[in-house]
Each structure stands twice: as C-alpha cells, then as structure tokens.
KESE-532495 format. One line per 4 residues: number of its first residue (from 1); their letters; for each residue x negated, y negated, z negated of N, C-alpha, C. Coordinates in pm, whole numbers, plus 50000, padded with zeros to 5 digits. Layout:
// KESE-532495
NUM> a> X:Y:Z:X:Y:Z:X:Y:Z ~ ...
This chain:
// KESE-532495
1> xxxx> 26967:45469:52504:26998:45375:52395:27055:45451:52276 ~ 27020:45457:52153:27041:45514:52025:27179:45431:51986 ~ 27287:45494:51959:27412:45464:51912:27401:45459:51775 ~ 27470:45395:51694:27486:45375:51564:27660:45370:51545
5> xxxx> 27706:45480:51556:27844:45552:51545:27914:45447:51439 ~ 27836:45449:51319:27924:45415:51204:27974:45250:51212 ~ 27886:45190:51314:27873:45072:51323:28056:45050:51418 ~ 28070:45126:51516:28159:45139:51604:28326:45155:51513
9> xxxx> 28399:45020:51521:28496:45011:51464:28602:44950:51507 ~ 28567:44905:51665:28656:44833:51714:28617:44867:51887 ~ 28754:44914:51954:28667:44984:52082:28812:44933:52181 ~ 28798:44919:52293:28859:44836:52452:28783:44902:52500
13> xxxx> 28914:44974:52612:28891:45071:52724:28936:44997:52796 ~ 28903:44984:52922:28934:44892:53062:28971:44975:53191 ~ 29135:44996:53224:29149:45074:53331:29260:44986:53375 ~ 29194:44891:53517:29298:44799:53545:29425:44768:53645
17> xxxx> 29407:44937:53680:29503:44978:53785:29455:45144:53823 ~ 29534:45168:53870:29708:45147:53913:29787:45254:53853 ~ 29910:45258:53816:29959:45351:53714:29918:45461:53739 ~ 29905:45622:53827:29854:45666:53750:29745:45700:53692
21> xxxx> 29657:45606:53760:29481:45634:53688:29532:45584:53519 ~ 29617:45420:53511:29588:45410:53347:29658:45535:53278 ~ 29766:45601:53351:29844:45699:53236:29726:45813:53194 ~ 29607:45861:53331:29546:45924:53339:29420:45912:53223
25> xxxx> 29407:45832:53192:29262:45765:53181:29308:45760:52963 ~ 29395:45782:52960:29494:45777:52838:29421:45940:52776 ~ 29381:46021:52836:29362:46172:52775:29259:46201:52733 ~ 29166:46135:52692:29087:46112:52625:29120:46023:52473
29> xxxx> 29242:45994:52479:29242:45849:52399:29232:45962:52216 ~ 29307:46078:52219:29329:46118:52098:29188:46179:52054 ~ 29115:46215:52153:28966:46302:52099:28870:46160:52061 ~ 28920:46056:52140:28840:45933:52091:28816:45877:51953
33> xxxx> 28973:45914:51906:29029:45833:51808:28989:45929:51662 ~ 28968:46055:51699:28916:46126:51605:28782:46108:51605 ~ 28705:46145:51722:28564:46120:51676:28524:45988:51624 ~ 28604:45851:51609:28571:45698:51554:28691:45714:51463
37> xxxx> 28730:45777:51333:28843:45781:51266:28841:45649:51198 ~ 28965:45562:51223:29001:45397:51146:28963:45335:51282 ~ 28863:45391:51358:28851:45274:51474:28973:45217:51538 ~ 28991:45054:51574:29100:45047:51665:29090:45058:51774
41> xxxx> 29186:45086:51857:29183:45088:52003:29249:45002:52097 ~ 29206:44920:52195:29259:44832:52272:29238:44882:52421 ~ 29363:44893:52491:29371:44894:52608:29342:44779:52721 ~ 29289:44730:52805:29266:44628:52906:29332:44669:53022
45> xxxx> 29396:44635:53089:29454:44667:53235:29579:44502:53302 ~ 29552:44553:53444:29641:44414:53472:29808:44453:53478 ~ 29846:44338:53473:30031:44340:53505:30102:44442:53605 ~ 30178:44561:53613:30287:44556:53507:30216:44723:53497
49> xxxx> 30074:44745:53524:30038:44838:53442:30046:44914:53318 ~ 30121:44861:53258:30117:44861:53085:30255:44959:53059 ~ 30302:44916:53164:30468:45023:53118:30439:45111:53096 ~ 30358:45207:53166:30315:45336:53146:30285:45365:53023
53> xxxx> 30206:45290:52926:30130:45308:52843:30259:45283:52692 ~ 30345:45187:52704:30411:45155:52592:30423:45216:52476 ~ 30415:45160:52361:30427:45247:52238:30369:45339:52219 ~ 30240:45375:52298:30142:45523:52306:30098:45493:52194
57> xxxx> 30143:45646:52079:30005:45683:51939:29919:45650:51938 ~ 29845:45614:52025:29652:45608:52004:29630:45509:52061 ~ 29711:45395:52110:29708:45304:52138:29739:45168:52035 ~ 29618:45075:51990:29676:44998:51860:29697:44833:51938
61> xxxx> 29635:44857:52059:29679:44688:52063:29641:44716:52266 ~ 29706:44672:52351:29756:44655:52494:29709:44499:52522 ~ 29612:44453:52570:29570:44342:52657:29621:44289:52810 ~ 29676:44275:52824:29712:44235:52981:29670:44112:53023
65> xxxx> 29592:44114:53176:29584:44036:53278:29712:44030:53369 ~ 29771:43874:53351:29854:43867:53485:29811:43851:53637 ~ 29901:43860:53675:29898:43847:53848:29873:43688:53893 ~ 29727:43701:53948:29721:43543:53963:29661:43546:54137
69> xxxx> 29652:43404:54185:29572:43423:54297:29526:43259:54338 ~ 29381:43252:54409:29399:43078:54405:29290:43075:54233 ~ 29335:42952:54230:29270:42862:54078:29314:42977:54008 ~ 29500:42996:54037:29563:43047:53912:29460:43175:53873
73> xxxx> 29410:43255:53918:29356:43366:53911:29219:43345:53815 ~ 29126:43226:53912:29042:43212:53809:29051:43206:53676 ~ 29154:43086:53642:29215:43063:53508:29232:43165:53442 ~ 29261:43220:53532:29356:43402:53457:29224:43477:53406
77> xxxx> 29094:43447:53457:29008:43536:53439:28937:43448:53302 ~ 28879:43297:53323:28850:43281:53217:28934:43273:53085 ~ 29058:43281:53080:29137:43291:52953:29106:43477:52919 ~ 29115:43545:53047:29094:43676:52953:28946:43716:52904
81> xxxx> 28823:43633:52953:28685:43655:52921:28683:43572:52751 ~ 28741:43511:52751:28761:43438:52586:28875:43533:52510 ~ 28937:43600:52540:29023:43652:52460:28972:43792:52437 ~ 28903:43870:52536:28787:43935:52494:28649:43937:52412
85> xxxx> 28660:43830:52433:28492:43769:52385:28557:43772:52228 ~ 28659:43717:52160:28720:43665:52042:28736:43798:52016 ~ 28749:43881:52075:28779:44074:51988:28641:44090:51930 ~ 28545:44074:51972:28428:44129:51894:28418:44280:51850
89> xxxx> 28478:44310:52001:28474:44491:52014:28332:44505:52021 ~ 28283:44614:51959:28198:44711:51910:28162:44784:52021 ~ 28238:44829:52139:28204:44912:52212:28343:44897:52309 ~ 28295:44860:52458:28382:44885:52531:28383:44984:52685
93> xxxx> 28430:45068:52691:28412:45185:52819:28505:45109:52908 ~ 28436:45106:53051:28504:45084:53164:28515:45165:53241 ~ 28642:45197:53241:28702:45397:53320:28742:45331:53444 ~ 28734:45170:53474:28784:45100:53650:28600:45130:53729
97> xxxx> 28539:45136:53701:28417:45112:53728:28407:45049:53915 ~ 28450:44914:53909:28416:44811:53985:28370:44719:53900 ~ 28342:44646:54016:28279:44509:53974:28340:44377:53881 ~ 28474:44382:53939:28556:44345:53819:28588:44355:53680
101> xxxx> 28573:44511:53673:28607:44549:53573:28468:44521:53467 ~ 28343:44549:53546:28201:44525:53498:28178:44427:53448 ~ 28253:44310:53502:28184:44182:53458:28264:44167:53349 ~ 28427:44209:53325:28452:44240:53180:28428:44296:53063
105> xxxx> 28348:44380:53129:28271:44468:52997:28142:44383:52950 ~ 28094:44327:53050:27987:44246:52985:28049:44146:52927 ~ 28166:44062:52993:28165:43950:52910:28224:43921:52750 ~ 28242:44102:52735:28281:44124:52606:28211:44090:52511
109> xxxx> 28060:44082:52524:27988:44065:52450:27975:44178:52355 ~ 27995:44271:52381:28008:44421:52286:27859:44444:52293 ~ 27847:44524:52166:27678:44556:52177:27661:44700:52261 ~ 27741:44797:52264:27782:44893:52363:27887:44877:52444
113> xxxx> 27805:44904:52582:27904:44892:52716:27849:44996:52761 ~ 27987:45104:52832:27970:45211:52854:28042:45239:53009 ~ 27976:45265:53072:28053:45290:53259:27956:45365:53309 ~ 28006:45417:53427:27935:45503:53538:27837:45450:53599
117> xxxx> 27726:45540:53607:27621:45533:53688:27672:45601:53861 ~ 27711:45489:53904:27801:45544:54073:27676:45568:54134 ~ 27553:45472:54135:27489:45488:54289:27536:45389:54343 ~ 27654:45338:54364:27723:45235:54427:27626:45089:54406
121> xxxx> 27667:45013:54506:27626:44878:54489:27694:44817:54456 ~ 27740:44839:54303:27793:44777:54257:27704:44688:54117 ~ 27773:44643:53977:27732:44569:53912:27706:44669:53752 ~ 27616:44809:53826:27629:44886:53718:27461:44839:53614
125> xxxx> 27403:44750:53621:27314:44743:53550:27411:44634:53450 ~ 27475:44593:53449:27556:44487:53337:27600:44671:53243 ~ 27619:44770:53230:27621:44891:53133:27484:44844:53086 ~ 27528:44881:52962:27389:44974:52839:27377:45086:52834
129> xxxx> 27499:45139:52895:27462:45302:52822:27582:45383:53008 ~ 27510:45453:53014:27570:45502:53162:27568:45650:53156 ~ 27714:45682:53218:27764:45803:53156:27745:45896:53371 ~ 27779:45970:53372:27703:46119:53470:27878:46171:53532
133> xxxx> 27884:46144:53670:28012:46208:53694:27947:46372:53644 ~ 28056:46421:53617:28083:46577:53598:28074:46665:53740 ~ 28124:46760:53725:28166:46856:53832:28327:46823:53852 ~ 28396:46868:53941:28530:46784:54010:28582:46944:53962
137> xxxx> 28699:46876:53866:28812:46911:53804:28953:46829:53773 ~ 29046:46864:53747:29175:46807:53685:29086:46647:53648 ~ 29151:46579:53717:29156:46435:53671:29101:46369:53563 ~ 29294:46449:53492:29254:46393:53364:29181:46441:53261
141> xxxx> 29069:46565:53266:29001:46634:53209:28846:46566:53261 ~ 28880:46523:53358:28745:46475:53453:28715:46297:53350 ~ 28787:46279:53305:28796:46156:53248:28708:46141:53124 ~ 28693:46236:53081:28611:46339:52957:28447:46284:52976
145> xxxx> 28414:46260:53127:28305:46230:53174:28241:46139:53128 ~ 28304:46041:53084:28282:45904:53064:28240:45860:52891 ~ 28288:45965:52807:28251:45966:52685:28115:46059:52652 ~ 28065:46149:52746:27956:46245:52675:27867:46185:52620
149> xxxx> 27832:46086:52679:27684:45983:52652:27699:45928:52504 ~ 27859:45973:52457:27853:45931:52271:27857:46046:52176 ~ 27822:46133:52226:27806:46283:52181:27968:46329:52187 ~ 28045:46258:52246:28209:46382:52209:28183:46492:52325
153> xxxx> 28249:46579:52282:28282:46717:52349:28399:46689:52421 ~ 28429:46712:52553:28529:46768:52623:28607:46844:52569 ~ 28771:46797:52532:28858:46876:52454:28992:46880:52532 ~ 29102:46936:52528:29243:46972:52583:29281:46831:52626
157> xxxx> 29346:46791:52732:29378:46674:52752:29506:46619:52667 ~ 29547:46482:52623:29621:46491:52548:29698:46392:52658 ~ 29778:46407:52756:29874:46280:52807:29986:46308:52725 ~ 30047:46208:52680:30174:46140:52597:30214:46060:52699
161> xxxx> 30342:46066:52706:30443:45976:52733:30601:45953:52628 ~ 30538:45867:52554:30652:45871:52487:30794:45778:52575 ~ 30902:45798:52500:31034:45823:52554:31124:45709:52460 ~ 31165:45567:52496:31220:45550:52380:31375:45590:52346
165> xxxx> 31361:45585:52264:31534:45692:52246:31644:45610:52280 ~ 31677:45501:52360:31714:45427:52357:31772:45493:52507 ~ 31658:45517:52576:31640:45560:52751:31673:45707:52720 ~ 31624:45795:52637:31658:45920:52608:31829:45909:52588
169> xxxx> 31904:45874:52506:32070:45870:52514:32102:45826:52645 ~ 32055:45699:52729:32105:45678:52832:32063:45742:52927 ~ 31968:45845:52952:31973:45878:53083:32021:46019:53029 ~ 32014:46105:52882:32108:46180:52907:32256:46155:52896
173> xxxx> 32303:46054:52880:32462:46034:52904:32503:46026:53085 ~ 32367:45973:53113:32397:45987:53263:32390:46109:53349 ~ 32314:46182:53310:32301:46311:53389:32415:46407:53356 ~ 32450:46370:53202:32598:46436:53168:32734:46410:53263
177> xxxx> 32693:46297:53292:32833:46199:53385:32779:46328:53503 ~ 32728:46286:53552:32627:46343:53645:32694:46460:53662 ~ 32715:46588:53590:32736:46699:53543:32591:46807:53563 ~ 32483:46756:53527:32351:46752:53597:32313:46882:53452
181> xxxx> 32295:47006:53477:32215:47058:53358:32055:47115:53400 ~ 32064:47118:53273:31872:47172:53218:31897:47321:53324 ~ 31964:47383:53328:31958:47547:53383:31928:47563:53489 ~ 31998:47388:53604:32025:47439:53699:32014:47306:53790
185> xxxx> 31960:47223:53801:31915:47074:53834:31755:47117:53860 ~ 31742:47069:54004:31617:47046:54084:31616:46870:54134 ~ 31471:46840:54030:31462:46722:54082:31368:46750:54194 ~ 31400:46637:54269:31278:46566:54382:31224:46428:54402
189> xxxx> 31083:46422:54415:31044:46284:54444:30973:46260:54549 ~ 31030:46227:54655:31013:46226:54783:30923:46105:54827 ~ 30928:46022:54748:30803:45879:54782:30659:45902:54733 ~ 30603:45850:54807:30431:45761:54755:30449:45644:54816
193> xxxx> 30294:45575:54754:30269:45431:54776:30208:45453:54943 ~ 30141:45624:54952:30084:45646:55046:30149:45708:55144 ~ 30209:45682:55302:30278:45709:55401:30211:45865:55428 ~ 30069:45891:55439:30026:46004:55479:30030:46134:55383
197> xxxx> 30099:46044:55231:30084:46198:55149:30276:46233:55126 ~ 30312:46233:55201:30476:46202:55219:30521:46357:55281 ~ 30527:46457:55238:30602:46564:55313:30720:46528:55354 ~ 30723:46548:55489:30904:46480:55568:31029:46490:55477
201> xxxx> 31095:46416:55491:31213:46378:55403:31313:46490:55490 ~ 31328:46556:55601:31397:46637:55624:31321:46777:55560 ~ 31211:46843:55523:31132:46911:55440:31222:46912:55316 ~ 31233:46853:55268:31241:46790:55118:31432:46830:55101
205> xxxx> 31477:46745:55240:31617:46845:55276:31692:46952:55256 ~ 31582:47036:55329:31635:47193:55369:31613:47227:55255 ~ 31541:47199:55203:31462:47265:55029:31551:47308:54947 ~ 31591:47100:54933:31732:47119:54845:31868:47193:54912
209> xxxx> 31901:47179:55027:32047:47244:55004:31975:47409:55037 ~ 31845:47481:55081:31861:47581:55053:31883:47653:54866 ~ 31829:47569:54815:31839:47591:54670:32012:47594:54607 ~ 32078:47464:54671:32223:47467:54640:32266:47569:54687
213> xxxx> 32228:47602:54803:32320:47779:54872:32288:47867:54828 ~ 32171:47908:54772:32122:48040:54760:32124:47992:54567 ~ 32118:47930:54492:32118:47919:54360:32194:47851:54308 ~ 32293:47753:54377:32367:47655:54312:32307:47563:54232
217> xxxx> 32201:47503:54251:32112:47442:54201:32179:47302:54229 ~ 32191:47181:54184:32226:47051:54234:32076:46944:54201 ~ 32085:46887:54318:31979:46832:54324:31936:46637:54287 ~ 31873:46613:54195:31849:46487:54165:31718:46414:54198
221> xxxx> 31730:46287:54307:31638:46248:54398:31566:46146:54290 ~ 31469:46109:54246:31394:46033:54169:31322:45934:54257 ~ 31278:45817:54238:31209:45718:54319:31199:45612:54277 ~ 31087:45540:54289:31003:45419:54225:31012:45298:54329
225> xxxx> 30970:45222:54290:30956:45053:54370:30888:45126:54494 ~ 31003:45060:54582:30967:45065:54728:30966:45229:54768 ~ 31028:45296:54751:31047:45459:54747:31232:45491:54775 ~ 31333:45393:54770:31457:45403:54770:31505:45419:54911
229> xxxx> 31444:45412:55045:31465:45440:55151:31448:45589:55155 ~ 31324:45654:55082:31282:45767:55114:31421:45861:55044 ~ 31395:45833:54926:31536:45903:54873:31685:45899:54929 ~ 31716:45806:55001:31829:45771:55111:31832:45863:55210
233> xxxx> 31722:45811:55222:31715:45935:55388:31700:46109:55360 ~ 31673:46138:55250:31662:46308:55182:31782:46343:55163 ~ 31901:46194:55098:32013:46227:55083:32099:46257:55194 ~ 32063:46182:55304:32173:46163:55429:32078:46270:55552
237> xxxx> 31979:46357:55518:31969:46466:55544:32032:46602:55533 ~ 32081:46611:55424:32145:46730:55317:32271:46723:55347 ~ 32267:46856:55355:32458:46915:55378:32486:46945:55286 ~ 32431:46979:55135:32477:46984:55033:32476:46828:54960
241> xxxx> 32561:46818:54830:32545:46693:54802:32432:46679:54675 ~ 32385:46561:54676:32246:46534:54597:32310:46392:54521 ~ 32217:46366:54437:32246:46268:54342:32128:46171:54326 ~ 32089:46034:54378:31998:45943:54399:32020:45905:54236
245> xxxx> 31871:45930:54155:31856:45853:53994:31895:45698:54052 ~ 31955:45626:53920:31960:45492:53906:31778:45444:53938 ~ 31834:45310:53932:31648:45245:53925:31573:45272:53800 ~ 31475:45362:53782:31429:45376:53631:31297:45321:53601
249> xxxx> 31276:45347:53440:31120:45268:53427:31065:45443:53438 ~ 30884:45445:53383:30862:45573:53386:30938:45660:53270 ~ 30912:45615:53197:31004:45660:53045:31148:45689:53056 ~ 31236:45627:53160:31369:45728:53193:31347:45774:53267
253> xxxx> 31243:45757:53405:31250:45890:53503:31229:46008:53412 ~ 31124:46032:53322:31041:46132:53228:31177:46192:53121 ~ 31279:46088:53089:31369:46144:53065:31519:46230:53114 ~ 31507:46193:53243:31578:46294:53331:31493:46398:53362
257> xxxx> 31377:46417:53402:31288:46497:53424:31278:46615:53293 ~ 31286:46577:53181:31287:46670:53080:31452:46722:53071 ~ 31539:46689:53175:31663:46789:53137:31670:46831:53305 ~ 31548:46833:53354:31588:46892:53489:31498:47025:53451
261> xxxx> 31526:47128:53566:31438:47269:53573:31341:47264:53617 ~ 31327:47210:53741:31179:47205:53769:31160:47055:53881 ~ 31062:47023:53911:31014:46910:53992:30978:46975:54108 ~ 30986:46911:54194:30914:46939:54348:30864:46763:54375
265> xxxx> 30742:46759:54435:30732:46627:54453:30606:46619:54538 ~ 30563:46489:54589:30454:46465:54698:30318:46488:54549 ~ 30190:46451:54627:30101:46380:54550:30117:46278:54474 ~ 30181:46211:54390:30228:46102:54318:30179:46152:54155
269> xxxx> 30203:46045:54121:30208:46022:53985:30319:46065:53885 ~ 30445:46111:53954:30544:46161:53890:30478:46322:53831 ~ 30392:46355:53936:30372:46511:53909:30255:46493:53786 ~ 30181:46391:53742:30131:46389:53636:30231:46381:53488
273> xxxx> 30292:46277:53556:30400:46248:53393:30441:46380:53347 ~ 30497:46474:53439:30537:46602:53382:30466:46665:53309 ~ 30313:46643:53271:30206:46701:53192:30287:46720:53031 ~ 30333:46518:53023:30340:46525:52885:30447:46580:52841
277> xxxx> 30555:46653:52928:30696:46715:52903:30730:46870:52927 ~ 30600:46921:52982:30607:47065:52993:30668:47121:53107 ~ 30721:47029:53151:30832:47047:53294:30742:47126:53395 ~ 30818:47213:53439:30803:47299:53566:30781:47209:53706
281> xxxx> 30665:47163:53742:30665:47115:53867:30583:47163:53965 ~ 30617:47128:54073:30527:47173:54230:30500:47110:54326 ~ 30412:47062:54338:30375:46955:54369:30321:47005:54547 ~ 30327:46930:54619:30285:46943:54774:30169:46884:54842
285> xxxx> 30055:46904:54893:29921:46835:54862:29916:46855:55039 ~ 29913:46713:55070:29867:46669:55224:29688:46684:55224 ~ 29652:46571:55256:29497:46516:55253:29426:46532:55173 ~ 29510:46479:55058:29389:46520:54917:29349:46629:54843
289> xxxx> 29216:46630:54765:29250:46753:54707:29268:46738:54622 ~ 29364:46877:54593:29417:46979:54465:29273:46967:54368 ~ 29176:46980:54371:29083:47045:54280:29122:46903:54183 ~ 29131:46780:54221:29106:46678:54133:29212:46649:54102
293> xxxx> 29320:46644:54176:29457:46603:54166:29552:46669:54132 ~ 29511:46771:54121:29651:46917:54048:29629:46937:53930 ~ 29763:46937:53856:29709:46952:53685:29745:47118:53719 ~ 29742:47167:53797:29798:47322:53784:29610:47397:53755
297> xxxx> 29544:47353:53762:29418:47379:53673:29370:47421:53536 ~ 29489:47317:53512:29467:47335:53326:29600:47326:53313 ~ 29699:47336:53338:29829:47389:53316:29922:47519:53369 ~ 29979:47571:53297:30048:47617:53370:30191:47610:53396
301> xxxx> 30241:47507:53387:30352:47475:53406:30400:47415:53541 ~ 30240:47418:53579:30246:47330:53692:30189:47417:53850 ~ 30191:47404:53906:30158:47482:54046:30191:47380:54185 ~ 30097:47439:54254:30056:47325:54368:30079:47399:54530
305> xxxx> 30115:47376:54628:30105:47394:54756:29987:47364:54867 ~ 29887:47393:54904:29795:47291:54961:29722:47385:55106 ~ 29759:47345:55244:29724:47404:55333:29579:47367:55396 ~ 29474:47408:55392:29407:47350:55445:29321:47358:55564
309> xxxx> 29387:47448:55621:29349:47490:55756:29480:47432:55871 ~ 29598:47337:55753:29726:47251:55872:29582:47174:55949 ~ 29654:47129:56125:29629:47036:56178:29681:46874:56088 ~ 29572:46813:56155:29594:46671:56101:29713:46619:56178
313> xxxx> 29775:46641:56271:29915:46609:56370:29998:46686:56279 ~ 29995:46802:56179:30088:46788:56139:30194:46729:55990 ~ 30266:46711:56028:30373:46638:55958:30394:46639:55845 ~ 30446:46840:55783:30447:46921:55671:30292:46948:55650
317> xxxx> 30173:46921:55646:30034:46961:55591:30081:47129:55578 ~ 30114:47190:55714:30154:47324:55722:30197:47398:55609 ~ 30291:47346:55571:30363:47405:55454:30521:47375:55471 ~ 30596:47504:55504:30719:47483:55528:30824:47513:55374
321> xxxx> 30977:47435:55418:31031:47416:55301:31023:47583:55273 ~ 31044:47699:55365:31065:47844:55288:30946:47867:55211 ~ 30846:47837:55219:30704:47830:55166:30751:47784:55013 ~ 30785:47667:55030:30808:47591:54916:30915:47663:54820
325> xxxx> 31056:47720:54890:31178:47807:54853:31082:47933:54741 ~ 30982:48012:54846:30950:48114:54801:30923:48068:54657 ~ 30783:48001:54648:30739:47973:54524:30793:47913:54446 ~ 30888:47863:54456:31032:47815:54346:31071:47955:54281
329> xxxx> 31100:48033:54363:31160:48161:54332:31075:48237:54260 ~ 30962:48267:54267:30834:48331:54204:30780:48218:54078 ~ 30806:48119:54064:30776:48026:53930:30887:48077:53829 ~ 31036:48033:53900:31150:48038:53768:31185:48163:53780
333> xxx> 31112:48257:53848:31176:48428:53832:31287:48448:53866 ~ 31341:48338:53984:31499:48390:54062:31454:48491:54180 ~ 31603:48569:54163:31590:48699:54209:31740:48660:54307
C-alpha cells in the first residue's frame, strides 16, 4: 500500500498492557515524532497503565480504557470505539497485536492501520499495511520493527521517564532521613508478577549484607503491588540492616533509584526504568531470555547474569549471590 506521509497528521499507538511493554513500546515515540514533524500523538492503553507514561514529551494526548467486566465492559468498549472513531487519526499502529487490540485499530476508521503480520490466528487481515518481526534484540530496539513499513530507520532508543519534581524533593528528603547516599546505597527489587523469575529472597540476602560487610554499602528494598511480602522476607533474612522504600508510583521508585549506586533486581520492569536514568543495574535472568529482555545489549550501564546450562529444579537459575558479589565488584571497580 503506497503511503502518502504528508497526509499523516494525526497518529494513536495502541499498547494495552502491561506496564512494561507500554513504557517499552514508548522508544520509538521520539524517531516517530520527527519523521511526522507537527503530527500529534495519542497513546491507547487500558487502566492504570498510563502511570508509566505521565507527562511523557512525545506524548500529546493519553486515551484510557477502564476496567470493566459483564455489560460494563461491553459499554466500555463501545464508548471507546466512538471516541476513537471521533479522533479521525490518520494512522494508527497496534504494538498489542491481539485481537483486541485489532478490532481497535480498525474501528478507528484510520485510512492507515499498521500491525504485525504474526502468522497467528489472529485478526491480522483487519491491518492495511503489515510490518515483519525483525531479528531478536533489546526489546525496546525490537519495537523499531513495527515502523519500517513507513520508511523510518531504526534509531537509539529513546525511553524517558520523566520525574515530577514534586516526587523528586520527596523521595530525596526521604532517602536523606534515610541517611541513604548516591556513593554507597544498593538498591534491590526482589519481586515479579512472575513466581518463576524470582531469585530466592535469601539470594538477594546474602548479597546485601555481603555488600554491607565487605563495602558498607546500605541497602534499599524497592517493590510494587503485591511484591511487599517479598521485600519483608529479604529484610528479615539479613543480618545487616536494610531499608523497605515507602509504597511508590514508578516515578518515585525511578527517583530513589537515581540516588542509589547501582540496582540488582529479578527480570522485571524496574530493570528497564533504569534505561531512562543511566543507573548501574544487574539484573538476574531465570527462564527468559537475555537476548530480548536485557537492555545490557545496547547499554552499558546495564549488565545481566543468565545461566543456562542451571537445572530447571533449580531455585537460583545457577547463579549464586558470590557470582552476583563478584560482578558488582568488576562493574563499580571495588577493590
């Protein structure tokens, strides 16, 4: 299908879960916004997806679907197929590429609709224009995939997380209370949504108080909805003492995180946020792979652990905390 670029002035991207695919799916947004310069940009995603995204530069207008189920849901769907339909977007890419997300792109009524050609049996003939997975890289570079079919080039990923300064004074007044510094503060984030990508909370333990003994390092436990047991139990592991963050949104975790030294953390989404802050993290890789899921690819700030010859019985994905100690020590150049 022959594009008519100039025509393209109004564009909705559709990524409707789960935080971190939308934060992910965001790194494309600045190479977008240049190659359609004046175009606006609208985000689509469901409830409470959107935190992630708040106040993002390249973001001009945030759509949300609530949480419905029953009638309520339907309702929920035809109020957002009319409130789409009323944008009279120009072009909308669906980076969810289900069926859900498909039947939103069509019911946009956009004269370009842009999604993956899966193979899947799914509802990919509702696309006009169908974009080619890549070769398996960094995520959020892999995301790049989805635009070639409009002539852009694959460029540096741009994740932003902005910070509002509001959360910036308060969580550094807290880490000050805290007596928590940039020199010498090791965070950890010991949760996922996923039980199997969880390196043991006694792992995560020894880590920290070997770091307090051998560096004086003090350690700050980070954790999200439904993750506050895990951080409990890391704490009441440790013979040194550790410091459990208050309840945060992403934007104050990201702001303690930028006055800590480095991150240690599961497969999660925390180890992405650190992209947009430069932060030193190390991330621990069970099941999945590193090739797609490690920004230590295209960063270097970042570095990954990943055994892949552990047994599936084991616990640590054969990677012990001295494993982990060492390469702490060989990242920040402690001697």
């Amino acid at each position: 299908m022959r594009i008519k670029h100039k025509n393209i002035k109004n564009i909705c991207v559709i990524q409707l879960q789960p935080f971190g695919d939308v934060f992910l799916t965001t790194s494309y947004f600045k190479a977008l916004k240049e190659f359609y310069p004046g175009a606006r940009l609208t985000y689509l995603m469901k409830e409470p997806y959107q935190k992630i995204v708040l106040n993002h530069p390249y973001i001009d207008r945030i759509i949300t679907i609530k949480k419905a189920k029953g009638l309520q849901y339907i309702a929920e769907r035809i109020k957002t197929f009319r409130k789409i339909r009323n944008e009279k977007f120009d072009l909308v890419i669906d980076q969810q590429n289900m069926p859900s997300s498909q039947v939103l792109a069509f019911m946009s009524g956009a004269p370009y609709r842009l999604g993956y050609k899966s193979g899947r049996k799914n509802l990919d003939f509702l696309y006009n224009i169908q974009a080619e997975f890549g070769p398996t890289r960094y995520s959020a570079n892999q995301k790049f995939d989805i635009v070639k079919p409009l002539g852009m080039a694959e460029k540096p990923c741009a994740l932003i997380l902005p910070i509002p300064e509001v959360d910036e004074h308060a969580m550094g007044q807290w880490m000050s209370l805290q007596n928590l510094h940039p020199e010498r503060t090791l965070a950890i984030s010991p949760g996922s949504r996923f039980p199997r990508k969880k390196w043991p909370a006694d792992a995560f333990a020894s880590l920290a108080d070997r770091m307090a003994q051998t560096f004086n390092f003090k350690t700050v436990i980070l954790w999200g909805p439904g993750e506050e047991a895990d951080a409990e139990r890391v704490k009441s592991l440790m013979t040194s003492s550790a410091i459990i963050a208050p309840p945060t949104t992403f934007q104050q975790a990201g702001a303690i995180l930028k006055r800590s030294t480095l991150l240690v953390c599961n497969d999660n989404g925390v180890s992405h946020s650190t992209v947009a802050f430069g932060v030193k993290t190390i991330t621990i890789f069970g099941p999945t792979d590193p090739s797609c899921w490690s920004p230590a690819s295209a960063y270097s700030t970042h570095r990954h652990l990943h055994n892949p010859e552990a047994v599936k019985q084991d616990p640590c994905f054969g990677i012990s905390p001295e494993m982990v100690f060492d390469e702490i020590k060989d990242f920040l150049c402690l001697t």
